[in-house]
C-alpha positions in Angstrom: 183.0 63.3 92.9 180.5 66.3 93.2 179.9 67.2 96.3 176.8 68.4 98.3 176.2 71.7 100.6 175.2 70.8 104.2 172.3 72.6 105.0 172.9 76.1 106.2 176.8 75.5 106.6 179.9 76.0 104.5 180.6 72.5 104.5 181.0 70.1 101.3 180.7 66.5 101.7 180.5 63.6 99.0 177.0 61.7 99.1 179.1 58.7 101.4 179.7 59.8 105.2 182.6 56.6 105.9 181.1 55.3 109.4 184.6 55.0 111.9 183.2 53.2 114.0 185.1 50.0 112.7 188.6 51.8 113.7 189.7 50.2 116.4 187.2 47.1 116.6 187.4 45.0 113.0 190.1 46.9 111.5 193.2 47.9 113.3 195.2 50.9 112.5 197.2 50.0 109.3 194.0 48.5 108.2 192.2 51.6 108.7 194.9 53.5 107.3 194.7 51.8 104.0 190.3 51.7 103.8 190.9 56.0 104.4 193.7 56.3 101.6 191.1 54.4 99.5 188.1 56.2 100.6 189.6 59.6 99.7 191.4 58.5 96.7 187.6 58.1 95.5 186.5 61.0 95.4 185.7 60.9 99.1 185.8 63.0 102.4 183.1 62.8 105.1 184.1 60.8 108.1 181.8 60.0 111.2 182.9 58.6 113.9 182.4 59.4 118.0 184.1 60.0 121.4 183.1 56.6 122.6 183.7 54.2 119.5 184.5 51.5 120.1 184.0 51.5 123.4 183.0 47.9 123.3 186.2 46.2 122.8 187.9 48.1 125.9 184.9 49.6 127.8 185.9 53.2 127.2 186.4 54.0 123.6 188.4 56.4 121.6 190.2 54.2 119.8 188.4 55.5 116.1 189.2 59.1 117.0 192.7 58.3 117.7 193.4 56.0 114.6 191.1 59.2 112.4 193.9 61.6 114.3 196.8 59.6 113.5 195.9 59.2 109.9 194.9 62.6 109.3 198.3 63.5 110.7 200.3 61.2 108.6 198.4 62.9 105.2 198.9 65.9 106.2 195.1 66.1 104.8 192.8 67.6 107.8 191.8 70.9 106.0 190.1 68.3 102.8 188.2 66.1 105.5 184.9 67.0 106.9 185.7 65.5 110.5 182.2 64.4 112.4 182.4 63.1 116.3 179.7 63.0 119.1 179.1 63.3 122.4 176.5 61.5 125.3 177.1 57.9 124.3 176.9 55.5 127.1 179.3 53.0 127.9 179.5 50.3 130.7 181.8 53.0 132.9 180.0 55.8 131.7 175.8 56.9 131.7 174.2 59.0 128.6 175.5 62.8 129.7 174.7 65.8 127.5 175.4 67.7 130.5 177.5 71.1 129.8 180.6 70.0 132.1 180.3 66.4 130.1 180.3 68.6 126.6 183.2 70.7 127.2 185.0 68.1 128.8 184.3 65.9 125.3 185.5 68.4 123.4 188.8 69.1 124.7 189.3 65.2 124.6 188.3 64.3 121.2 190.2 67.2 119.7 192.9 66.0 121.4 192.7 62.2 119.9 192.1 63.6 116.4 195.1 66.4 116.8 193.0 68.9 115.5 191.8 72.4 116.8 188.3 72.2 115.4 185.8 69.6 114.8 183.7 70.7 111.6 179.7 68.8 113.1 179.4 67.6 116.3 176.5 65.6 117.5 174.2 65.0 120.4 174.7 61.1 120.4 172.2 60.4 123.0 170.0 62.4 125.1 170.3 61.6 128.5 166.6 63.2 129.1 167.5 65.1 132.2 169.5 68.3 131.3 168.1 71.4 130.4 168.0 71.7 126.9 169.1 75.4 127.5 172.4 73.9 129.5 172.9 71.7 126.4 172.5 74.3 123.9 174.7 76.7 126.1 177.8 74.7 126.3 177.6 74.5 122.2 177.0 78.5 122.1 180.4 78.6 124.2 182.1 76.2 122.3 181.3 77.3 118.1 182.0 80.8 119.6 185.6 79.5 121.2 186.2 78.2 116.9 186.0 74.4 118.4 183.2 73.2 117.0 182.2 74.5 113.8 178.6 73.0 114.0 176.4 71.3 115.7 173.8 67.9 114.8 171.3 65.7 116.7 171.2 62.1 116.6 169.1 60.1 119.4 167.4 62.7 120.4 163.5 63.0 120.7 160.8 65.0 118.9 160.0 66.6 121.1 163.3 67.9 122.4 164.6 68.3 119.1 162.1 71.1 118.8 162.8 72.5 122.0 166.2 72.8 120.8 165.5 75.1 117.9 163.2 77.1 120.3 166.2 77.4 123.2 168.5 78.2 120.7 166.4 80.6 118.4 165.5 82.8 121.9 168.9 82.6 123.1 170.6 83.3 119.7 173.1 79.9 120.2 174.0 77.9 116.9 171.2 75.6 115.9 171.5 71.9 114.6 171.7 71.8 111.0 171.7 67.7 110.5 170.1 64.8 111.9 171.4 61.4 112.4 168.7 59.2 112.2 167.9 55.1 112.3 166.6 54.8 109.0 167.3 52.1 106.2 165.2 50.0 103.9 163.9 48.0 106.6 163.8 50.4 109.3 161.5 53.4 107.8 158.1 54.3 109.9 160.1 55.9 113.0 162.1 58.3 110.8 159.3 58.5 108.4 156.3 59.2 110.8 158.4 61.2 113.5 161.5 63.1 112.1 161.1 63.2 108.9 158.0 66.6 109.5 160.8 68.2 112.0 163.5 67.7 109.2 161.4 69.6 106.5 160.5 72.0 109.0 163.7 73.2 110.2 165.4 72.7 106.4 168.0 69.7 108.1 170.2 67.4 106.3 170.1 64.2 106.5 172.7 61.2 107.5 171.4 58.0 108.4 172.9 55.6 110.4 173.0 51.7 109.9 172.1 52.5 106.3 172.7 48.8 105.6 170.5 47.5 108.3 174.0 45.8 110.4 174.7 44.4 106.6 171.5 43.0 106.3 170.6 44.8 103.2 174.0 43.3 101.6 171.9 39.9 101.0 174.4 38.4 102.9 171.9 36.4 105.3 169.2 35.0 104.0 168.4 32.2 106.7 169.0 31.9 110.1 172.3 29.5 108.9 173.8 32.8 108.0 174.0 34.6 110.8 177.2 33.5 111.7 179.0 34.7 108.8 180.1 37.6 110.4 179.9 39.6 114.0 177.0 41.7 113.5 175.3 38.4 112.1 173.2 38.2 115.5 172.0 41.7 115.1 169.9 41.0 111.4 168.1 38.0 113.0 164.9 40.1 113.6 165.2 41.1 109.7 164.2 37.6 108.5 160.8 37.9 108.8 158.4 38.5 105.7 158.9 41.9 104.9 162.8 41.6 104.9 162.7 39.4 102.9 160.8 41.4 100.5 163.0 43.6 101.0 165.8 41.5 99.8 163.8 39.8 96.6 163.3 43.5 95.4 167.0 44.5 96.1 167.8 41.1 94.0 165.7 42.2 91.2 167.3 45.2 90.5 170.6 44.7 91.2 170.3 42.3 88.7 168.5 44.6 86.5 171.5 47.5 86.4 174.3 44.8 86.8 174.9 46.0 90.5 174.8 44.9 93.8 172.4 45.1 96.6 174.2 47.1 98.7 174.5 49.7 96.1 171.0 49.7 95.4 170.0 50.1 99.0 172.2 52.8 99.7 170.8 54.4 96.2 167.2 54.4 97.7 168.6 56.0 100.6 170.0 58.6 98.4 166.8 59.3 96.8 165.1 60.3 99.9 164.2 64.1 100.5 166.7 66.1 102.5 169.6 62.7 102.7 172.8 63.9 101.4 175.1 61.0 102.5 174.5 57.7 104.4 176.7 56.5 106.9 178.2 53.3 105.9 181.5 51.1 106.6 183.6 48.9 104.9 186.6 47.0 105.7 187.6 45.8 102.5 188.5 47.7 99.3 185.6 45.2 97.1 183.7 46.7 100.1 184.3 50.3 99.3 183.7 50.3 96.0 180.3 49.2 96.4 179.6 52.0 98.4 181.5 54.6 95.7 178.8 53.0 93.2 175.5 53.9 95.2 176.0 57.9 93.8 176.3 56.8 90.2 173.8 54.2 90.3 169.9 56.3 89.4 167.0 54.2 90.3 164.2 55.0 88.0 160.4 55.1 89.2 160.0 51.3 88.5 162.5 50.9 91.1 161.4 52.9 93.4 157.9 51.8 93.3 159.4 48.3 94.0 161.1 49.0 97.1 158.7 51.0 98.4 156.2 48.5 98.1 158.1 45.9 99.6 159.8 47.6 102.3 156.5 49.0 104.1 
């Protein structure tokens, strides 16, 4: 599998960043175990998950770092992974806090769940729009110098503070982010578009979208409200079947059909056509699953294709 150059790093990821954030919720550990041996023995090697996943079956969270940390353990594999975790995720016992006793503390916790001494790109999950960006930026400066963090990345974090960032941390000399995280997916594209997208060009960022398959909407798995109960997340792609998503999924029909594929794949290709994406966060918990997701990188949509989704996905 040929792998890509984050932006202004030495890391080298494959064009699929596995989303952990099933560890722990729909798959337990011997699941996971098995989805990671299968993920890397395709070519694979970029795992995202985050201190608080998944915090919603126990309140708290860490459950995906620990399983991550277990398996990488058992391999005997950490220094062929490119290991991504987060920090300022709220959960019901604990607010958004990017604050630099919150960071450090993070740190030392998720490293200790993974059993590693470095994490290669930590995030800002979720600005909590109170600290000082400089405080925020500070506690990263103390921590990439300390060899804990390798990188940094921004996720749910404004515009506007997202620039500040680069301005705190190009005065101050800290690290700067190198990636953003962003909502963005077939059906989701005028926030990233219109608002991130500029900053991303600007600052030369890669790219990793989350919810790349809109909660498995983009699967064509629910087509009518009858559908929604076919899985979990089912609840969450109600808002999707409106007009437009279901455009969305008529195109995705057409030319799966077209190059003998699924729509997954395709949707996940488009993603991967984008300027500045390098690999789309996705999950699977099944091996048919995965190898959907392995296809998206071999799968080049031509400018008919394109043209089609753009169209129908504005």
């Amino acid at each position: 599998m040929k792998k890509v150059k984050i932006a202004n790093t030495e890391l080298e990821v494959a064009p699929i960043n596995f989303g952990g954030n099933v560890f722990g919720w729909t798959l337990d550990e011997k699941q996971s175990f098995e989805i990671l041996d299968a993920f890397v023995d395709g070519g694979f090697n970029f795992v995202d998950t985050a201190n608080t996943y998944s915090w919603w079956v126990n309140g708290v969270g860490g459950q995906s770092e620990t399983i991550i940390g277990n398996w990488m353990k058992a391999r005997g594999n950490r220094e062929k992974m490119v290991i991504a975790t987060k920090v300022g995720s709220e959960t019901k016992v604990h607010p958004k806090d990017i604050s630099k006793k919150q960071i450090l503390k993070s740190v030392d916790e998720s490293l200790q769940r993974l059993q590693v001494d470095y994490i290669d790109l930590f995030y800002t999950h979720f600005d909590d729009d109170k600290t000082p960006v400089e405080e925020t930026m500070s506690a990263y400066d103390e921590l990439v110098k300390a060899g804990k963090l390798r990188y940094i990345a921004a996720s749910n974090v404004s515009p506007a503070r997202l620039e500040e960032s680069f301005a705190v941390a190009e005065k101050n000399g800290f690290p700067k982010y190198v990636a953003l995280q962003p909502h963005y997916n077939l059906v989701e594209r005028e926030g990233y578009e219109k608002n991130y997208l500029p900053l991303v060009e600007k600052y030369g960022l890669s790219v990793f979208p989350y919810w790349s398959l809109a909660a498995g909407f983009l699967t064509g798995k629910y087509r009518s409200e009858a559908d929604l109960g076919k899985s979990v997340r089912g609840e969450g792609v109600k808002k999707y079947l409106d007009e437009k998503g279901l455009a969305v999924l008529a195109a995705l029909d057409q030319i799966s059909e077209k190059h003998n594929s699924k729509q997954a794949t395709v949707a996940l290709a488009w993603l991967l056509a984008q300027p500045q994406l390098v690999a789309p966060i996705v999950s699977a918990t099944s091996k048919s699953q995965l190898q959907t997701l392995f296809d998206a990188p071999e799968l080049k949509l031509d400018s008919e294709d394109l043209k089609l989704l753009g169209q129908s996905s504005k």
